[in-house]
C-alpha positions as CSV (number, residue, x, y, z in Angstrom):
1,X,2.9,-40.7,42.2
2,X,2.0,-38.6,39.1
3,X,0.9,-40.4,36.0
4,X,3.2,-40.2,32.8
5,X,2.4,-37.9,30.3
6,X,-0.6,-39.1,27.5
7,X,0.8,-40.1,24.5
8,X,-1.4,-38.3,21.4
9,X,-4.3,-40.5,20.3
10,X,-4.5,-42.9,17.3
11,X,-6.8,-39.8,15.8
12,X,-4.2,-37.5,16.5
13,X,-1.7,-39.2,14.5
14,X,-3.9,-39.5,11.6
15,X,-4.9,-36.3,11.3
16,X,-1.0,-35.0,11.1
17,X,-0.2,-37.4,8.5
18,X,-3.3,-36.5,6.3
19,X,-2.5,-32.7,6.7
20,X,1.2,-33.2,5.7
21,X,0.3,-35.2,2.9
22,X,-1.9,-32.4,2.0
23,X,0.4,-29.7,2.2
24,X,3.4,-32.2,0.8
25,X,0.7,-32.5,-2.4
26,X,0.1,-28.3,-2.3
27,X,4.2,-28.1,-2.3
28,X,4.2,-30.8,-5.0
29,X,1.5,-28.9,-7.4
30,X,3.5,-25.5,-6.3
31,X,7.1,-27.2,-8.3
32,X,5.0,-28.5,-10.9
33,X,3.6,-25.1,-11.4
34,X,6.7,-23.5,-11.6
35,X,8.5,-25.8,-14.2
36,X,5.6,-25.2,-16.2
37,X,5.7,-21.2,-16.1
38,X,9.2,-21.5,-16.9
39,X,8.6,-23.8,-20.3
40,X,5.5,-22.3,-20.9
41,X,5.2,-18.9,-20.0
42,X,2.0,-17.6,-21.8
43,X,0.0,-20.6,-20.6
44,X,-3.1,-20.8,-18.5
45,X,-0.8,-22.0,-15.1
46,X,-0.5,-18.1,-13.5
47,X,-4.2,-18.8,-12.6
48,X,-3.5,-21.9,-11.1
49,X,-0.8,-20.8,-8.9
50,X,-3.1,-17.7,-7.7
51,X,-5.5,-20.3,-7.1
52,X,-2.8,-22.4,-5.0
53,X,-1.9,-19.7,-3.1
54,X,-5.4,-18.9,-1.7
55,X,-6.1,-22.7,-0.9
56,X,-2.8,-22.8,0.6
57,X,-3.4,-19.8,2.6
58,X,-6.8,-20.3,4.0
59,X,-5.5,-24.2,4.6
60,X,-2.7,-23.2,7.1
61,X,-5.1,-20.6,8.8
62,X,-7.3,-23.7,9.5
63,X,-4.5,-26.0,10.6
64,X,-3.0,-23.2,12.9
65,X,-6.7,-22.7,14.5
66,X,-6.9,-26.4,15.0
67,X,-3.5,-26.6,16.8
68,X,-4.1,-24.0,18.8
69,X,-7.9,-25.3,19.9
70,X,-6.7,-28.4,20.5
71,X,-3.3,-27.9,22.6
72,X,-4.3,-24.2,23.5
73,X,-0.3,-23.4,22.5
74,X,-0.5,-19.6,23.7
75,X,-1.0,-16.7,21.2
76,X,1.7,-17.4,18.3
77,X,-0.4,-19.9,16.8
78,X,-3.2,-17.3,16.5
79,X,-1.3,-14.7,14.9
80,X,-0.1,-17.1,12.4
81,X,-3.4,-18.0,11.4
82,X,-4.3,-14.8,11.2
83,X,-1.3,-13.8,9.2
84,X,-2.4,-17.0,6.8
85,X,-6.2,-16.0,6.6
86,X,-5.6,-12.1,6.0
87,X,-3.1,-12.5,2.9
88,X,-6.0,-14.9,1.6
89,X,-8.3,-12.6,2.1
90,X,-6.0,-9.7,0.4
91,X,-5.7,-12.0,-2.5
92,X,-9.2,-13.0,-3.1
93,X,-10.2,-9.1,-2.5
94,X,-8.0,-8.6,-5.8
95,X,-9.9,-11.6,-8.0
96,X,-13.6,-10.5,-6.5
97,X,-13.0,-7.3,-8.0
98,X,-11.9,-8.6,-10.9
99,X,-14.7,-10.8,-11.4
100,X,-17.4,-8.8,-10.4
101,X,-16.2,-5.4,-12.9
102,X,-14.6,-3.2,-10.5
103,X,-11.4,-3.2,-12.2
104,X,-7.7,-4.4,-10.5
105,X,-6.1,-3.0,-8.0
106,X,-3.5,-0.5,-9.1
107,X,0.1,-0.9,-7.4
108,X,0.6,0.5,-4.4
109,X,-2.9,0.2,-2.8
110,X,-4.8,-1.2,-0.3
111,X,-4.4,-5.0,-0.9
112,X,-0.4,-4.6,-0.6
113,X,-1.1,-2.6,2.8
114,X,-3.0,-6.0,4.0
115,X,0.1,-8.1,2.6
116,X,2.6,-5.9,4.3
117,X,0.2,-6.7,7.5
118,X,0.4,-10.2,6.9
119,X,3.8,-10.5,6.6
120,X,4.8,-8.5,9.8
121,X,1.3,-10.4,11.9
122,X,3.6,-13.5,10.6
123,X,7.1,-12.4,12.2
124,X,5.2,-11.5,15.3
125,X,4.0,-15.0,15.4
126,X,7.1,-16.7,15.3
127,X,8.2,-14.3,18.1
128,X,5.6,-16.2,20.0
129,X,5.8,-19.8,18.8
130,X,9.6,-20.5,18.4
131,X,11.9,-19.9,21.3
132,X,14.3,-17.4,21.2
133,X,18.0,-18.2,20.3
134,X,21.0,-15.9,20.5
135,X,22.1,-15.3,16.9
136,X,25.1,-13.0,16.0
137,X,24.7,-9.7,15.5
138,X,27.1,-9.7,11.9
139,X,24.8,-12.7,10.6
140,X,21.7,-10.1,11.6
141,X,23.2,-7.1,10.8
142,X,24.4,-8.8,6.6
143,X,20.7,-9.6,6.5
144,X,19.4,-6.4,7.5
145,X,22.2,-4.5,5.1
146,X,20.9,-7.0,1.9
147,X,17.1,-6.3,2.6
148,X,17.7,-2.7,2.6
149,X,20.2,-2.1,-0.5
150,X,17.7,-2.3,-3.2
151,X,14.9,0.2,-1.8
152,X,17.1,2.9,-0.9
153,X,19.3,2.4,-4.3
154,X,15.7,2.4,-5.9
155,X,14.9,5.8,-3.7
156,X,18.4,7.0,-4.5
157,X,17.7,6.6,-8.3
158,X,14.2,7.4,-8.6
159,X,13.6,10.0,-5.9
160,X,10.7,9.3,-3.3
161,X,8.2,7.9,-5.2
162,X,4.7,6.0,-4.1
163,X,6.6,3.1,-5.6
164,X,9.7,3.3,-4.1
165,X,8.3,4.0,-0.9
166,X,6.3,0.7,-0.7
167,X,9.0,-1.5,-2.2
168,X,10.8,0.0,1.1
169,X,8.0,-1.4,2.7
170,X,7.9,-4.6,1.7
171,X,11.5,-5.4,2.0
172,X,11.5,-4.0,5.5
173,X,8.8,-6.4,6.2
174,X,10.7,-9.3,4.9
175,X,13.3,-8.5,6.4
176,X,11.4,-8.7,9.7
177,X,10.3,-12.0,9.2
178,X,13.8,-13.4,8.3
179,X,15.6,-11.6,11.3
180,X,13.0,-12.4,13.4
181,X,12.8,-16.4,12.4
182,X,16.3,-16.2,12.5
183,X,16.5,-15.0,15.8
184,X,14.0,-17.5,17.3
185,X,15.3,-20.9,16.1
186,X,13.7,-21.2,13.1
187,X,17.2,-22.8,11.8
188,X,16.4,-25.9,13.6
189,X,13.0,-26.5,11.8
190,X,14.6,-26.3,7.9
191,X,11.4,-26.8,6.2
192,X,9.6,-23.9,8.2
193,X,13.3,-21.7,7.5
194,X,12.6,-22.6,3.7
195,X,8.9,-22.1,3.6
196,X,9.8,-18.3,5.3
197,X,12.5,-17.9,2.6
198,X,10.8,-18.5,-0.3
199,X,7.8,-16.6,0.8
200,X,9.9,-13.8,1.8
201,X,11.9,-13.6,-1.8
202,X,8.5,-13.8,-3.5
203,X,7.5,-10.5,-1.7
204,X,10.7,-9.2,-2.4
205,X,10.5,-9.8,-6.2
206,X,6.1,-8.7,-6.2
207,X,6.7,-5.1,-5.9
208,X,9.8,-4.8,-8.0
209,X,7.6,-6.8,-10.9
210,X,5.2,-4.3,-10.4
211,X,7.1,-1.2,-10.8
212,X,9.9,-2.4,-13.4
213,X,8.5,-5.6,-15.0
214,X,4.7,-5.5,-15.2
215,X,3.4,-7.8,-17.3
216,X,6.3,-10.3,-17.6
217,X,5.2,-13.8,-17.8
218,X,8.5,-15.2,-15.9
219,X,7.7,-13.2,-12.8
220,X,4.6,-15.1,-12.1
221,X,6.6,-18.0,-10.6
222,X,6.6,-15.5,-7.4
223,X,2.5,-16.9,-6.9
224,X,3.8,-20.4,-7.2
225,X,6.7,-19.4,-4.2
226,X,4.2,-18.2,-2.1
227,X,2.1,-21.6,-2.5
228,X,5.2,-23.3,-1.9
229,X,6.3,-21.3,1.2
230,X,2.9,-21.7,2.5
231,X,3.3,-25.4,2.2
232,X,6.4,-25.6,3.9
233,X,6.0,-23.1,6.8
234,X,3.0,-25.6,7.4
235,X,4.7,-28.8,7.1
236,X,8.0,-27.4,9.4
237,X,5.5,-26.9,12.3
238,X,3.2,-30.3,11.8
239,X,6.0,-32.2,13.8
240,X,5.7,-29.9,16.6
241,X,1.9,-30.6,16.9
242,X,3.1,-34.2,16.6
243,X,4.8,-34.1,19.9
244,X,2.5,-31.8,21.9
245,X,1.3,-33.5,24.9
246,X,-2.3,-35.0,24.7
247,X,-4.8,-34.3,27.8
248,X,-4.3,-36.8,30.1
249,X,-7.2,-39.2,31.0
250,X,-9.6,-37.9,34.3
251,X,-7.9,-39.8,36.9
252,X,-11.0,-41.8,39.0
253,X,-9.7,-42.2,42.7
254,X,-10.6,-45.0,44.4
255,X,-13.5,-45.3,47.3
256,X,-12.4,-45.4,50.4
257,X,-12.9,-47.7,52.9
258,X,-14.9,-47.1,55.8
């Protein structure tokens, strides 16, 4: 007779409920950050949210990584956490050469190529983590129709532009991640669906800030989205951890007689 499964250890539990009241207090800071761009739009808080996102970023790349090392969940849990880490890294490629004099990154370049990874390495994961459910194909086919309206009115306006091209790009790629979480029962986990939805508008309104709006203090809510989406894309999969089987025990057989 088999043994029942293992419920997860004392240690287990604790160390879910101090990462979701971690990411619950980076979702927290993430709302508070965005009331205050709203009131006060010149202040000091579009650092802070840049600062978020990074945190928030290279915190869910650790959590994934632990997940998958301790339950060994397949490869979806790996390309999420390298989604997380290589937007970080995108983003803190932008402030290091800021701070250290080579001048920002002009728009499109080379750091929106890594987000546009980032976000597609992120659809790919949820291909792999959530299981597939049969959505219909109007529900896809709206989405896909709304992602696409703007770039090709944009390209239809403006003629084929570097500009236009990558704001394509970029709402292609969102409109990956949606379809895709869509697809794969991302509905039934409403914090991760939220997380992907905010995250996904944010990249939806970056390069349209950057062509039409530079400089507009409002816009820089978007950094305090992505913190946010982070957050919640995080805390949607923390009860999924929660549940995962522990290892069971070595069982020691008995001696037998002689």
């Amino acid at each position: 007779m088999s043994a029942p499964p293992a419920l997860p250890s004392a240690s287990h539990d604790t160390i879910i409920s101090v990462l979701s009241g971690l990411f619950g207090g980076f979702l927290g800071v993430a709302a508070a950050l965005v009331i205050a761009l709203v009131v006060f739009p010149a202040g000091p808080y579009s650092s802070l949210c840049n600062y978020l996102q990074i945190i928030t970023a290279f915190g869910g790349a650790a959590v994934f990584l632990w997940i998958w090392f301790r339950h060994g969940r397949g490869t979806g849990l790996l390309f999420a956490a390298g989604a997380f880490a290589l937007w970080g890294i995108a983003n803190s490629a932008w402030y290091a050469s800021v701070f250290f004099g080579a001048g920002t990154f002009t728009f499109p370049g080379l750091i929106d190529m890594g987000f546009v990874a980032a976000i597609l390495l992120l659809s790919s994961a949820y291909s792999r983590i959530y299981p597939r459910k049969q959505v219909r194909g109007m529900i896809l086919l709206s989405v896909l129709v709304l992602m696409l309206v703007v770039p090709l009115a944009i390209l239809a306006m403006g003629g084929i532009t570097d500009k236009a091209l990558m704001i394509l790009l970029y709402f292609f790629a969102c409109g990956s991640l949606i379809i895709t979480g869509l697809n794969h029962s991302l509905p039934d986990h409403p914090m991760a669906l939220a997380g992907t939805l905010l995250f996904a508008i944010a990249f939806m309104i970056y390069p349209i800030r950057e062509t039409f709006f530079a400089g507009n203090p409002y816009l820089s809510v978007i950094g305090a989205f992505v913190a946010a989406g982070f957050s919640l894309i995080v805390l949607g999969f923390l009860p999924m951890a929660a549940c995962a089987p522990q290892p069971e025990p070595a069982q020691v057989e008995p001696p037998r007689e002689p």
